[in-house]
C-alpha positions as CSV (number, residue, x, y, z in Angstrom):
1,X,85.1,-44.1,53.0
2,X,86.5,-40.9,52.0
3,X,84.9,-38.0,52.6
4,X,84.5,-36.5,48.7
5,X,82.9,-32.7,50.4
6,X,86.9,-32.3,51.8
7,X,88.4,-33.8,48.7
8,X,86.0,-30.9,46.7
9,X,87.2,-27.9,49.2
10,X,90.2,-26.0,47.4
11,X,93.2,-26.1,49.6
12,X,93.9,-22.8,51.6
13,X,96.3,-20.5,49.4
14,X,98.9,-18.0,50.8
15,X,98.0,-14.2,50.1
16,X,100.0,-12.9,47.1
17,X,101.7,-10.2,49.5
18,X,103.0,-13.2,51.5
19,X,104.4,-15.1,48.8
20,X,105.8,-12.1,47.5
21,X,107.4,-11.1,51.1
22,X,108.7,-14.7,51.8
23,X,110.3,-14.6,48.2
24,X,112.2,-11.5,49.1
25,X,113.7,-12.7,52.4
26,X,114.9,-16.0,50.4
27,X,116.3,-14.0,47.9
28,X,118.4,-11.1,50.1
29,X,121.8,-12.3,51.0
30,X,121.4,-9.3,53.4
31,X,118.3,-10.5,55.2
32,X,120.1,-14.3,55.8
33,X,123.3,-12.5,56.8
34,X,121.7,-10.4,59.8
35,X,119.6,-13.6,60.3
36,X,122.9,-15.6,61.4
37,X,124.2,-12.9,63.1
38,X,121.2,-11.4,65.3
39,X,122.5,-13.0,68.2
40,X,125.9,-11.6,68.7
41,X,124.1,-8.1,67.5
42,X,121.4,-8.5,70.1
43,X,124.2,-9.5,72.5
44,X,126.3,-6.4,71.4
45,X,123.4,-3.8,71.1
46,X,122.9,-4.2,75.0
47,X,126.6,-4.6,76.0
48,X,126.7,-1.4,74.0
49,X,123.7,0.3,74.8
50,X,122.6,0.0,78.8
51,X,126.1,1.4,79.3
52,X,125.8,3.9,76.6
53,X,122.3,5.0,78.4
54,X,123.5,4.9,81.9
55,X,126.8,7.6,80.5
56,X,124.2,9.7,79.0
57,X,121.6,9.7,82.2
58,X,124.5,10.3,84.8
59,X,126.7,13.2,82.7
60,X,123.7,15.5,83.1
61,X,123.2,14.6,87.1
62,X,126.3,16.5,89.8
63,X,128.1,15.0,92.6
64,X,126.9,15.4,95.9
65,X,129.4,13.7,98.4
66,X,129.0,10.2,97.9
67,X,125.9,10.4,95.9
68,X,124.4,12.1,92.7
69,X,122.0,15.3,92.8
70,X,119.6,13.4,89.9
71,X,118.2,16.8,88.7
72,X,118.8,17.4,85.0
73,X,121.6,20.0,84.7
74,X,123.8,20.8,81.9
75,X,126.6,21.9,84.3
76,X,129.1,19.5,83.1
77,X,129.0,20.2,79.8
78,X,128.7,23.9,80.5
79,X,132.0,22.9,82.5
80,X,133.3,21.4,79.1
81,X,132.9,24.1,76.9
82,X,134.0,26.7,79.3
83,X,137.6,25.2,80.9
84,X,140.1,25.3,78.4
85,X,142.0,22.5,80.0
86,X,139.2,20.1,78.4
87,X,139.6,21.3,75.1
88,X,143.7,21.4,75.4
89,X,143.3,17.4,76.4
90,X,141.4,16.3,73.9
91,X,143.0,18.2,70.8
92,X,146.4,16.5,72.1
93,X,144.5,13.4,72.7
94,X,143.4,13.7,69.1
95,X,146.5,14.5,67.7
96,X,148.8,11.8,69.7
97,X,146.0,9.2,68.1
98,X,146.4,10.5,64.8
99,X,150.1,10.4,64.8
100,X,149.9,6.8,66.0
101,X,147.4,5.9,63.5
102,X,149.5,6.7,60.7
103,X,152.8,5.5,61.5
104,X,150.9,2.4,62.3
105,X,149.5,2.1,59.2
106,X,153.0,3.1,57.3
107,X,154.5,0.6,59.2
108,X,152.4,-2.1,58.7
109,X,151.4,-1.6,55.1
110,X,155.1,-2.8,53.9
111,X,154.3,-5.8,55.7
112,X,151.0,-7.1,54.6
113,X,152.0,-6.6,51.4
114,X,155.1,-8.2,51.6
115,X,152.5,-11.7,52.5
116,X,150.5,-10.6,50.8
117,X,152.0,-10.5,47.2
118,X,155.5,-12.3,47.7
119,X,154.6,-15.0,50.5
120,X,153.5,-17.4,48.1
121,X,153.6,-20.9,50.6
122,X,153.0,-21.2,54.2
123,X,151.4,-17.7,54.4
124,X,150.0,-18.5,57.6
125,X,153.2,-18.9,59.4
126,X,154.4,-15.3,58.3
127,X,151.1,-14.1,60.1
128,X,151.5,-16.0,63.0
129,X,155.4,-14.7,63.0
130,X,154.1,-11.0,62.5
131,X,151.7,-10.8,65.4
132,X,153.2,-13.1,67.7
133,X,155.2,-10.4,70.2
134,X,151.8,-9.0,70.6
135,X,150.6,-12.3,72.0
136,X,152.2,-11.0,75.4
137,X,150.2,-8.6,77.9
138,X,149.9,-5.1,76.8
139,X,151.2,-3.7,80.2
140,X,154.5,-5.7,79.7
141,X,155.1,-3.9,76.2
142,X,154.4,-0.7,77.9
143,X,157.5,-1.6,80.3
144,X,159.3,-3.0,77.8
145,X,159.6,0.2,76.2
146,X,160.0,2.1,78.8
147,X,163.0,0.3,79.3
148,X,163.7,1.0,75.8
149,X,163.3,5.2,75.8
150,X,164.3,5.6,79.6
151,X,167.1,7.9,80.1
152,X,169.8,4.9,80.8
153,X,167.6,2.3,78.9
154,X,168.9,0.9,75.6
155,X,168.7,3.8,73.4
156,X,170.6,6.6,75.2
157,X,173.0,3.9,76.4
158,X,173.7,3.1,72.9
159,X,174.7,6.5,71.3
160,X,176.4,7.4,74.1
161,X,178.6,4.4,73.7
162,X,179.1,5.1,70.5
163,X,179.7,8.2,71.2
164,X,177.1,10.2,69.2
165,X,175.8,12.6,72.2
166,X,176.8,13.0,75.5
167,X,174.3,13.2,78.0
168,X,171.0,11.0,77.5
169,X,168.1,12.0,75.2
170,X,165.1,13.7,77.2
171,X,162.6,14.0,74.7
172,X,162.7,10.0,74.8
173,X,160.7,9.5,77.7
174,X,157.7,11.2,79.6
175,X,157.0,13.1,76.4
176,X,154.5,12.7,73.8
177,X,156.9,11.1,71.2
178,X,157.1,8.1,73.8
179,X,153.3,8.0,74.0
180,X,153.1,7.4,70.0
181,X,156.1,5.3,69.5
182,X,154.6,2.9,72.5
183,X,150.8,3.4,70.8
184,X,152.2,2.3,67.3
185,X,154.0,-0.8,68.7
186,X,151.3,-1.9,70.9
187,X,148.7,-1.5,68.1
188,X,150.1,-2.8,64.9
189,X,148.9,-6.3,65.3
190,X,144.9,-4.5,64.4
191,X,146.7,-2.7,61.1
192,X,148.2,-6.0,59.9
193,X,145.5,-8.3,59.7
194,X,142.9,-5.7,57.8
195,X,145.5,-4.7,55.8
196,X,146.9,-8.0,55.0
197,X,142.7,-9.2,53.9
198,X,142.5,-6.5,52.0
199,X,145.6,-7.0,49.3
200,X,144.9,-10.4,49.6
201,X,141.5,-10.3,48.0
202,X,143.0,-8.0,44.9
203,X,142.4,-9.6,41.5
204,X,146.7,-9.8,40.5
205,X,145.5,-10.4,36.7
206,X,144.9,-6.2,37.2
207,X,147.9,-5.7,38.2
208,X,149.4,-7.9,35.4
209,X,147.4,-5.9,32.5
210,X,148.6,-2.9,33.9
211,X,152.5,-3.9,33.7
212,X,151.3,-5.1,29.4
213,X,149.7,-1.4,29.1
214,X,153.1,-0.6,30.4
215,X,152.5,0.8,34.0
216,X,155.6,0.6,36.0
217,X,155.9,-0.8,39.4
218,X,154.6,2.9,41.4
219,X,152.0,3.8,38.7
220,X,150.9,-0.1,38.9
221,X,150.5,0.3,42.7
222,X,148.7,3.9,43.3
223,X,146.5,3.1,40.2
224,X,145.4,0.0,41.3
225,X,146.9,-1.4,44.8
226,X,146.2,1.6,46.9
227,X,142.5,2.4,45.5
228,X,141.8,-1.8,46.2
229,X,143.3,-1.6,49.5
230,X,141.6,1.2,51.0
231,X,139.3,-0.4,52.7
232,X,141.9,-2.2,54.8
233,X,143.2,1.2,55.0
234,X,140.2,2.4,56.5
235,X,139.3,-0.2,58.4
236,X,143.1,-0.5,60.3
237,X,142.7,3.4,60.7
238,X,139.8,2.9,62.5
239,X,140.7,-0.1,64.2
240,X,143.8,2.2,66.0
241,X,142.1,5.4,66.1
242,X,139.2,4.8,68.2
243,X,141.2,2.9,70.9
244,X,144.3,4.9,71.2
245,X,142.2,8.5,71.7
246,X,140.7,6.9,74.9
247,X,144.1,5.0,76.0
248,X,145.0,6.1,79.7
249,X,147.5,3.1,80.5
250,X,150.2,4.4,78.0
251,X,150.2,8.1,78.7
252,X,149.9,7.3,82.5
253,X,153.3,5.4,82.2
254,X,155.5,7.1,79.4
255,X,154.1,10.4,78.7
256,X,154.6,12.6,81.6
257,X,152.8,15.7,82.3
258,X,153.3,16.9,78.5
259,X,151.6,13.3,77.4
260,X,148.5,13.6,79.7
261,X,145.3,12.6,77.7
262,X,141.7,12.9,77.9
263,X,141.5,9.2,78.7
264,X,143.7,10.2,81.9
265,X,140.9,12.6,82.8
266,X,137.9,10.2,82.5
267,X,140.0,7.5,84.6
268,X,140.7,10.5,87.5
269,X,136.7,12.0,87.7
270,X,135.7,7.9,87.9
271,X,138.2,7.1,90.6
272,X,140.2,9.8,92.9
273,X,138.1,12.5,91.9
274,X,134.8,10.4,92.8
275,X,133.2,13.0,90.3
276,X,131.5,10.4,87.8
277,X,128.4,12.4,85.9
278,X,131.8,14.6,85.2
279,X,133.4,11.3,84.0
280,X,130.6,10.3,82.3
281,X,130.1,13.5,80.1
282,X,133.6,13.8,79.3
283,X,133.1,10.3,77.9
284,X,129.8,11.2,75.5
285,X,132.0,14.4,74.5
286,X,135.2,12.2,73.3
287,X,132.5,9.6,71.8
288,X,131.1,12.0,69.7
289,X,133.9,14.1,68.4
290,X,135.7,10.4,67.8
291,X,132.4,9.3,65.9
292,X,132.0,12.5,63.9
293,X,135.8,12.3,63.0
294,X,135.8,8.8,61.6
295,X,132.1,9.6,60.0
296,X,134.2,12.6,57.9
297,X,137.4,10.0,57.5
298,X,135.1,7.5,55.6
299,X,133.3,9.9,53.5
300,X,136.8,11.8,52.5
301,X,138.1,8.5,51.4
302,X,134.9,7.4,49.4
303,X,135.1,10.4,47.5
304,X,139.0,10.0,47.1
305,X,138.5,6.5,46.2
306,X,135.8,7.4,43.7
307,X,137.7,10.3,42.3
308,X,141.2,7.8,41.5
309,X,139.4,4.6,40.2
């Protein structure tokens, strides 16, 4: 027999505030994105963080023989601020990564949009093509090109043959010229692929009104190309910048005692030097001028963007 005292008692309701809430997370795209992809963040918060807390503790401890004197000092960065040799490594370390960033980015930028705008089947194969000599180790395209710029590699063997100088080129190798040649090569492959995305994704019926209002071919593409394509701009920038300022491999083999860079440093104070809370502030010091560069990068080219479209 059914009990007619439950069938009487109004069914439980959800607070308003919950129904509202639950609504909301439904609704945000944002909320289901971060949803999916809160395992690989958790994963790469503390891959990124333990290590990131560990630099920070042990740059404000000091060496003592094999171990650490673990009382807070600011003696390293004190050390920093006060050697010029620090500051001399990481402006050239700064600059070599910035003249590798943007011949990187020249040189790749013909390219993407080559595929991206006149690769009209089998666009897929041309990517493949594009990145496919960077499918090797990075060490044997270091070597490779220091075969290339050594002083009886291929160039200086060549225009002596022809007979265009006489004794081989110097500046070639062991120099920092060799350090961003080697840097733009050995990076491209992370310009082509943002860059590539981001023409790919531009609406062409823009860039077909603009040639009926009668824009020509470079009006057409720094009205309308460029401004779309800046964030694969940005985000191949970034994608170079960031790695080659710390690079230690590179400079190590082709630049020579003018191509030295702050990466070289870091890898010396954690291995023959044995000095490692030296290391480890040296590292904070290039993280932070590295994150306050890109930081100004992104906002210059929001305001750019915003000021030409």
């Amino acid at each position: 027999m059914t009990d007619q005292s439950a069938l009487a008692r109004p069914a439980a309701q959800t607070p308003p505030q919950v129904n509202w809430f639950s609504r909301k997370i439904h609704k945000s795209e944002t909320f289901r994105a971060y949803a999916v992809l809160s395992p690989a963040l958790l994963f790469l918060g503390f891959a990124i963080l333990i290590p990131f807390a560990i630099l920070v503790v042990l740059s404000f401890w000091t060496p003592v023989g094999f171990d650490f004197n673990r009382e807070f000092t600011l003696k390293n960065y004190r050390d920093i601020m006060e050697r010029p040799i620090y500051g001399t490594l990481l402006w050239r370390s700064l600059w070599i990564s910035t003249m590798a960033t943007v011949f990187t980015v020249l040189l790749c930028y013909p390219m993407a949009y080559y595929v991206a705008f006149h690769v009209h089947r089998n666009k897929m194969v041309w990517i493949v093509l594009m990145t496919l000599p960077f499918w090797t180790s990075y060490l044997l395209r270091v070597f490779a090109w220091k075969v290339v710029l050594g002083y009886e590699g291929v160039i200086n063997s060549g225009l002596i043959w022809v007979g265009w100088i006489e004794e081989p080129l110097k500046f070639l190798l062991y120099s920092p010229s060799a350090v961003i040649i080697t840097l733009a090569h050995a990076w491209a492959a992370f310009a082509i692929l943002p860059l590539y995305v981001s023409l790919e994704k531009i609406d062409k019926s823009l860039l077909e009104a603009a040639t009926d209002l009668g824009d020509g071919p470079m009006r057409r593409f720094f009205r309308i190309t460029l401004p779309l394509s800046l964030p694969g701009v940005i985000s191949a920038s970034i994608l170079i910048f960031i790695p080659t300022t710390g690079d230690y491999i590179t400079p190590a083999l082709l630049g020579g005692p003018n191509g030295m860079m702050i990466g070289n440093l870091i890898q010396m104070q954690f291995g023959p030097t044995n000095n490692w809370p030296m290391g480890a502030a040296l590292a904070i010091v290039l993280m932070l001028t590295i994150a306050a560069i890109c930081a100004a990068f992104i906002l210059i080219t929001f305001f750019v963007r915003k000021r030409i479209t």
